[in-house]
N, C-alpha and C positions, 0 to 999 in steps of 0.2 A: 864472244860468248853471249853477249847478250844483245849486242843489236842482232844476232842471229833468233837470241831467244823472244825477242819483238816479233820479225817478221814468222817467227815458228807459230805464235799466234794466231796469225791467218788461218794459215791451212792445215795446223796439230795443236787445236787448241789444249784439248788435255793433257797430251804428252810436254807442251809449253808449260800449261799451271800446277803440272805434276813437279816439273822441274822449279819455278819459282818457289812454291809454299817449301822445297827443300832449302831452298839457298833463296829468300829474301835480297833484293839490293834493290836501293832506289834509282841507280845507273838505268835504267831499264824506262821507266815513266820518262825520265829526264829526256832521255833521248827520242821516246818519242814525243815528249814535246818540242822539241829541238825539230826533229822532222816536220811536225803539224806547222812548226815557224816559217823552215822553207817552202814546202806545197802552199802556205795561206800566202806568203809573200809572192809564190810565184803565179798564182790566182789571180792576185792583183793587179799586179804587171801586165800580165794578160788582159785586163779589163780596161787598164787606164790609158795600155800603148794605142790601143786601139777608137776612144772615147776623145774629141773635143769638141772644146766648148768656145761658144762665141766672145770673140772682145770686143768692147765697144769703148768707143770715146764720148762724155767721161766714160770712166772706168767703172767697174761694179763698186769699189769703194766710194765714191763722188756720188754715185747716185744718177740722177739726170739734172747734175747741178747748173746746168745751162734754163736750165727751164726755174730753177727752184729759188734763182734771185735775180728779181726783175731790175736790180743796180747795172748788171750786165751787157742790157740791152738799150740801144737809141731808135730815135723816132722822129718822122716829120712835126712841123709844128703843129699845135693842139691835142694830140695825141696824147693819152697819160696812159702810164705802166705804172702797173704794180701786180703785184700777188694774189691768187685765185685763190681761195680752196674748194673748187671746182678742177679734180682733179684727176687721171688715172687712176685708178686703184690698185695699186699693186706693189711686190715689195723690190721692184728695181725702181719707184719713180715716183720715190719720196713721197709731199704731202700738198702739195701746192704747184699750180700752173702760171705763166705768164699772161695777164692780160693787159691789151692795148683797145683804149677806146676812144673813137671820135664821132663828135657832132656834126651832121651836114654837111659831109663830104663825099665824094666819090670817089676817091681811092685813100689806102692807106699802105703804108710801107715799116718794117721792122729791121733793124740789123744789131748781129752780133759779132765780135771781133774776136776772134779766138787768143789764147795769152800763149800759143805755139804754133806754127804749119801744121796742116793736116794731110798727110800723108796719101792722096786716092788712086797711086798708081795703081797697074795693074799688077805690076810683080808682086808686090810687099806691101801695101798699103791699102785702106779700106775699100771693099765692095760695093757698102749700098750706107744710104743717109735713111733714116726714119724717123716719123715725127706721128704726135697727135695734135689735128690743128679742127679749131671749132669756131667757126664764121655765123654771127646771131647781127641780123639787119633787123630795126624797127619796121620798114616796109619790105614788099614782097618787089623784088626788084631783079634783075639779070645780072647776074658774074659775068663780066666781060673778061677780065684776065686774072691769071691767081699762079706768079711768077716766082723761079727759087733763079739767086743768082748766088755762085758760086766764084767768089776773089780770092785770086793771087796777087793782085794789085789791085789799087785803086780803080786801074783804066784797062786791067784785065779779068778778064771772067769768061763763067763760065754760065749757061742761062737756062733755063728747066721750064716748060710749059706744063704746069700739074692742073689747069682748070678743071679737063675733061674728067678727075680725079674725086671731085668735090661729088655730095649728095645732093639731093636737093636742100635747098637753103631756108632759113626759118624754123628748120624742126629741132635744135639743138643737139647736134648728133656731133659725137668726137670724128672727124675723117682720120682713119689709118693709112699712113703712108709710107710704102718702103719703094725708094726709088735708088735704081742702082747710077754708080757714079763710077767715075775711071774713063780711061782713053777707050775703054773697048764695051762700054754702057750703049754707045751708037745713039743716047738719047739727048745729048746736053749739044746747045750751039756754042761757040767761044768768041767770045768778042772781038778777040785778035790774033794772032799767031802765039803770041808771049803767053799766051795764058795757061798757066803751069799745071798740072792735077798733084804735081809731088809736093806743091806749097801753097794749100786754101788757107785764108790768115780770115775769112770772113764771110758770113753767110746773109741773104737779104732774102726776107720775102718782100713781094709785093702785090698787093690785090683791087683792083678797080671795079666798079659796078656801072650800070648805065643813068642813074641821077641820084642826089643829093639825099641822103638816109644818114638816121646812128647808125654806128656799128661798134660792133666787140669782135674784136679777135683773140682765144686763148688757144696758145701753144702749151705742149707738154710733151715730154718723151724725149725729146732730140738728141738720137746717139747718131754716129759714124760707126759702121758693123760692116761684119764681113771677115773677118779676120778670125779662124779657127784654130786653138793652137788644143796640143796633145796634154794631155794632162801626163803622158810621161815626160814633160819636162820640170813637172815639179815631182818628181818618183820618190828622190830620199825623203819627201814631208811623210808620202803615202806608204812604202816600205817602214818607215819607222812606227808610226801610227796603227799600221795593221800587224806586222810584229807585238807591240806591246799587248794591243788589244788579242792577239790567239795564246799572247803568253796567259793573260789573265783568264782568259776563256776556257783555257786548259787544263790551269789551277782550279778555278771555280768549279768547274764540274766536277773536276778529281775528286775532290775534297769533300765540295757537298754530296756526290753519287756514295764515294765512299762512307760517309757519315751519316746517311740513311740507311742504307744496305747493313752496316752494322747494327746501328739502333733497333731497325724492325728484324734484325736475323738474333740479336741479344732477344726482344720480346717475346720470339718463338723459340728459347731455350739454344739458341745457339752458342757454340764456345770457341767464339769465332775471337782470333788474336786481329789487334787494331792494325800493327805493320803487317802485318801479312793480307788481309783484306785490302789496304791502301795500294801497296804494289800492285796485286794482283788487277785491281781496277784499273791500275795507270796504266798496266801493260793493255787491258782491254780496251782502252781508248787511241789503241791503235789504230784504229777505224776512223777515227777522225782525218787523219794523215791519210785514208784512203780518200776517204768521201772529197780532201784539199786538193789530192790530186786528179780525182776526175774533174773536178771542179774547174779547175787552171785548165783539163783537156777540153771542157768545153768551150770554155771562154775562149782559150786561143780559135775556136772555129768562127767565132763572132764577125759582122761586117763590120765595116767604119762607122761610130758613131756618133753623129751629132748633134752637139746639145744648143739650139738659139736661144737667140734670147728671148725667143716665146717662152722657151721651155721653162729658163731661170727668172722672170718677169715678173710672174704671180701674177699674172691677169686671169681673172676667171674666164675659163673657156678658150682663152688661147693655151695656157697651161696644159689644159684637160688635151687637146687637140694634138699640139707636139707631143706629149704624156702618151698620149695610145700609139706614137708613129713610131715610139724607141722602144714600146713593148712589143708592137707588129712583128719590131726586128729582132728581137730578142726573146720572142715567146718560145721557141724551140729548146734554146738553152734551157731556157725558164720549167719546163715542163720536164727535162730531162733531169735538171738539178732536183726538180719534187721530189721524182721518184728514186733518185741516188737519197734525200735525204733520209725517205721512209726505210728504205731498205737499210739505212745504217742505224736508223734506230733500233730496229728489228735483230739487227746483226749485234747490235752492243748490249740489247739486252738479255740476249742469249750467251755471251760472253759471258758477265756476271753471273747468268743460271749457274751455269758451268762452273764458275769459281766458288758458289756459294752452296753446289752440292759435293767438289771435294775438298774446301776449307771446312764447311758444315755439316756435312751428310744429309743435306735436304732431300726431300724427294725432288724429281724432275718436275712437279705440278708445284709443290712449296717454292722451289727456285723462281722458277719463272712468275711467278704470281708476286714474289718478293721484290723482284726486279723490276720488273712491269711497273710496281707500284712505284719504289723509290727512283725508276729512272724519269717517270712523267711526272713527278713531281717536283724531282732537280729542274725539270724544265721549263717549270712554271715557276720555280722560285727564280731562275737564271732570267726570266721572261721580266718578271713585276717588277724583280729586285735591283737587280743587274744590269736590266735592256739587253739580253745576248740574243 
């Protein structure tokens, strides 16, 4: 009777609120908010199955803790390491860079030992290495070589020529570097046959110049990436979380729509009863469970989407850049959802007209003027108060 009396809402609103104001029950609001639970959750689903996002080593919890303590790292002799705050800016890569500097040398070299294998096959294991590395000579001198070696062993590796990579030298500029790794990268030499990509225990630069200068070298950044996993596979965090959140959402507007609507219809001499106005509003937010389910229908139309770690980095202007490449892909939705919203604002506030010219006997012009006011106003208070 009355999840028939919900959807009779839709398309016989009066002969629905004709029937409520006789027969009150709150069974009615409940269930559609039971329903706005399933359409919001299956919204979701639809957005997250299709949504991943990059991993990288360290992890987003760690930070870019390889860069962020110079303990980690060894070095030829003379060379001294420590801690930069000369650093990325961003909020994947912490507060500080490694630096290593020598006197009147021609080459320098750095290595780090990982505390587990790193995985860079092609099935299952990382893509691509990325770093920010920033090379400051006292003289104006030639980069001869500027080398990444990648160990599985001691006496096995794997060898990367990134010279041609470098900016020109002397003007203090971070080099960004995303270089892919794996058997199928076509870029790395191997030392030996042995030399594994399923098991890097150890990363080296090395950098040579053609005579005798100070030098600095500061690294920062250095993940292993490539690895894109679904955010459906963390679903029950997100299912539960958007649940609670449509629950309260549902509640809130209920309550405060109907607790305006009364207030300014009591103002204008209205003899309007509290439970009877509450229902009637909960049934009219009906429309919300519509607006959930086109919502879920569009999102299910969505490509695959994915988020790097430009995207989650906070680097100014890498952010901005990924930021417009996942709106490109999803402005169609985005545009469609606009106008699903406006039109359900529009549609719920003519509901309440309706409820609050046959609970109240308002004129059609008093109604909607009454609604109009107290439903953009629930909306601003849902907005400041709430964040909805």
């Amino acid at each position: 009777m009355f999840a028939y009396g919900i959807f009779k809402v839709i398309y016989s609103p009066f002969k629905a609120f004709k029937e409520i104001i006789q027969n009150p029950k709150y069974i009615g609001p409940i269930l559609a908010m039971i329903l706005l639970i399933v359409a919001n959750v299956g919204s979701v689903y639809a957005v997250i199955s299709r949504t991943y996002v990059e991993q990288t080593l360290p992890t987003a919890s760690q930070l870019d803790e390889w860069t962020e303590n110079c303990t980690l790292w060894t070095s030829g002799s003379g060379v001294e390491i420590r801690c930069s705050d000369d650093n990325i800016d961003g909020s994947y890569y912490g507060n500080k860079s490694i630096e290593f500097s020598i006197e009147e040398s021609k080459q320098i070299w750095m290595q780090l030992n990982t505390t587990e294998p790193v995985n860079c096959s092609s099935i299952e294991g990382y893509k691509n290495m990325s770093f920010r590395i920033k090379l400051i000579l006292s003289t104006t001198t030639e980069l001869n070589n500027a080398d990444i070696l990648l160990h599985s062993s001691p006496a096995d590796y794997f060898y990367y020529d990134m010279t041609e990579h470098f900016t020109p030298l002397n003007n203090n500029v971070w080099n960004n570097l995303t270089i892919a790794v794996g058997p199928e990268s076509g870029q790395w030499v191997n030392s030996t046959a042995n030399a594994d990509w399923t098991n890097i225990t150890s990363f080296r630069f090395e950098l040579s110049w053609s005579e005798n200068t100070n030098v600095t070298v500061r690294l920062d950044g250095l993940f292993f990436r490539g690895i894109f996993r679904s955010l459906a596979e963390s679903a029950s965090i997100y299912v539960l979380n958007f649940s609670v959140s449509a629950f309260m959402q549902f509640t809130i507007k209920w309550v405060l729509l109907s607790g305006l609507l009364y207030i300014v219809g009591k103002a204008l001499g209205a003899k309007t009863v509290w439970k009877t106005l509450l229902i009637l509003v909960g049934f009219a937010l009906i429309t919300l469970f519509i607006q959930a389910l086109i919502t879920a229908a569009t999102y299910a139309t969505l490509p695959t989407l994915y988020y790097p770690l430009e995207l989650i980095g906070g680097v100014e202007g890498e952010t901005e850049i990924a930021y417009n490449k996942i709106l490109e892909e999803t402005w169609l939705v985005s545009q469609v959802n606009s106008y699903v919203q406006i039109g359900i604002h529009i549609w719920t506030i003519a509901l309440c007209a309706i409820a609050l010219r046959l609970l109240a006997e308002f004129s059609w012009a008093k109604g909607l003027i009454v609604s109009t006011v107290a439903y953009f106003v629930s909306l601003l208070v849902e907005s400041f108060v709430f964040g909805f």
